[in-house]
C-alpha positions as CSV (number, residue, x, y, z in Angstrom):
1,X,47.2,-30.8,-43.4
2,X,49.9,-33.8,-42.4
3,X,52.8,-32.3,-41.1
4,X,51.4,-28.8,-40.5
5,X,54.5,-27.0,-38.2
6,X,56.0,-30.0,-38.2
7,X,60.2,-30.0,-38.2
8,X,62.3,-32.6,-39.8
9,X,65.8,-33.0,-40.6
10,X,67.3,-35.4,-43.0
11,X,71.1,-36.0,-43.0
12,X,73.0,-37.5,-45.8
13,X,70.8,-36.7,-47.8
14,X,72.3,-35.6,-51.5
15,X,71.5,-39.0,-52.8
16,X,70.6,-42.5,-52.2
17,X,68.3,-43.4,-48.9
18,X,68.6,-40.2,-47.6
19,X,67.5,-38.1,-50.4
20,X,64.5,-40.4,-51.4
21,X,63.5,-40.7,-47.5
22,X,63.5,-36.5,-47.9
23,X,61.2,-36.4,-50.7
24,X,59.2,-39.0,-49.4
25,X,58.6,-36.9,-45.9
26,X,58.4,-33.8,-48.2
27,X,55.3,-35.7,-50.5
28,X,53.5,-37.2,-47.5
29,X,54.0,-33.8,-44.8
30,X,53.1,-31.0,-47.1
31,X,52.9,-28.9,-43.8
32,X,56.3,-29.6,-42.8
33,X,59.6,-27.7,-42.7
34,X,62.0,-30.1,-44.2
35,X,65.3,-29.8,-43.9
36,X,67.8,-31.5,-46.0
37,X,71.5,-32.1,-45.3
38,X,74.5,-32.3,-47.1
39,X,78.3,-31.5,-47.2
40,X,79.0,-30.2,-50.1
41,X,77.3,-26.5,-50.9
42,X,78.1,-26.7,-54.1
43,X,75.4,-29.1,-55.2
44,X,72.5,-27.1,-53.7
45,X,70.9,-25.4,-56.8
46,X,71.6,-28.9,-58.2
47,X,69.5,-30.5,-55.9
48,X,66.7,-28.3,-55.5
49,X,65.9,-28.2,-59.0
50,X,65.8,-31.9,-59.2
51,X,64.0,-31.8,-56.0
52,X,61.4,-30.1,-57.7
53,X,61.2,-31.7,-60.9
54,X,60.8,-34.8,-58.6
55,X,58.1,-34.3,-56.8
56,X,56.9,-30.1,-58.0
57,X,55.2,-28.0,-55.7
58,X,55.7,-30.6,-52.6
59,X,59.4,-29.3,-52.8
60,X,58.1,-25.6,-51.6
61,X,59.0,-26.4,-47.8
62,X,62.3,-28.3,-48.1
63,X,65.4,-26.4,-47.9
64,X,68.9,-28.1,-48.5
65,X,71.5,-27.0,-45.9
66,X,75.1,-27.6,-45.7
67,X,76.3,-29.5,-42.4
68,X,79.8,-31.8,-42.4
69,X,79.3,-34.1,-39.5
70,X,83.0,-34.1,-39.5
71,X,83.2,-30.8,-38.6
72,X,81.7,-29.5,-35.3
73,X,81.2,-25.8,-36.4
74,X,79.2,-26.8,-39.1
75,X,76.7,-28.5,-36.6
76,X,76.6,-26.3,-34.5
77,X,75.8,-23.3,-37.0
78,X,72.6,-25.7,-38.6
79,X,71.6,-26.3,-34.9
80,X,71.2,-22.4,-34.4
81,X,69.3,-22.2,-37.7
82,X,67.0,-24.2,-36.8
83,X,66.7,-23.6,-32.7
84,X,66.2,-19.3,-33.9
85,X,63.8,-20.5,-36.7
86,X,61.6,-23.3,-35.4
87,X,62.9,-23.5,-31.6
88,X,61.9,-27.2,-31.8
89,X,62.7,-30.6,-33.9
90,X,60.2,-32.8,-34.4
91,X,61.4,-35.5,-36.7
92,X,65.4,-36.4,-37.0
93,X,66.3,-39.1,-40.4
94,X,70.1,-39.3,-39.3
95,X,71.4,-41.3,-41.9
96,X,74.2,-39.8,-42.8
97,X,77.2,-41.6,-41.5
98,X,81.2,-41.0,-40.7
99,X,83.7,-43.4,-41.6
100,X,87.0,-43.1,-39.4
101,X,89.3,-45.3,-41.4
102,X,91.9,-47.3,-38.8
103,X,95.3,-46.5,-39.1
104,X,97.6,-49.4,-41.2
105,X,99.3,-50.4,-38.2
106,X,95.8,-52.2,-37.1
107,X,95.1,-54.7,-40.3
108,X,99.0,-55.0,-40.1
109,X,99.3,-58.5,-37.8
110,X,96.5,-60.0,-40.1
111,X,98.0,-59.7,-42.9
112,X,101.5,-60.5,-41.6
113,X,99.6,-64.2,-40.7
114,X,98.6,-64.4,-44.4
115,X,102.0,-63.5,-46.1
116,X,103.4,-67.1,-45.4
117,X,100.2,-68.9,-46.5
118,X,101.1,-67.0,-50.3
């Protein structure tokens, strides 16, 4: 079977790229442990019944987990999850993606240069 004891994780992955590239691993590694990230926990039952009215029985070995890449203790607590339960990673998607917006100050002298051009 494809995938058989395989490990793969999948961040970002409550919609868009992420979620289809999980339930595309999920459909083609039927053996796998498939692990699905996301920051919210509120949308988990959500997601795994859509999962599985996506693609059925295929969504038997994925499991949605909550990690914030924002927020170290979250990493670290899905890190232990999966080094006590599989001891191993096989397959890392990391598509989800942190934004650290510059403060003001830094887009300030551009548009200080524009003002007299208005």
């Amino acid at each position: 079977m494809a995938g058989a004891g395989h490990v793969v994780v999948v961040t970002g992955a409550s919609r868009g790229i992420g979620y289809s590239i999980g339930k595309e691993l999920a459909t083609r590694m039927p053996g796998a442990s498939v692990y699905l990230t996301i920051r919210q926990v509120q949308n988990i039952q959500a997601l795994e019944a859509t999962l599985r009215r996506d693609i059925g029985v295929s969504s038997d070995n994925v499991k949605f987990r909550m990690m914030d890449l924002k927020d170290k203790r979250s990493i670290t607590k899905f890190v232990d999850v999966i080094k006590k339960k599989h001891n191993r990673l096989d397959i890392l998607v990391n598509n989800a993606a942190v934004y650290h917006k510059p403060p003001a100050s830094v887009h300030q002298p551009m548009y200080s240069a524009l003002i007299p051009l208005l």
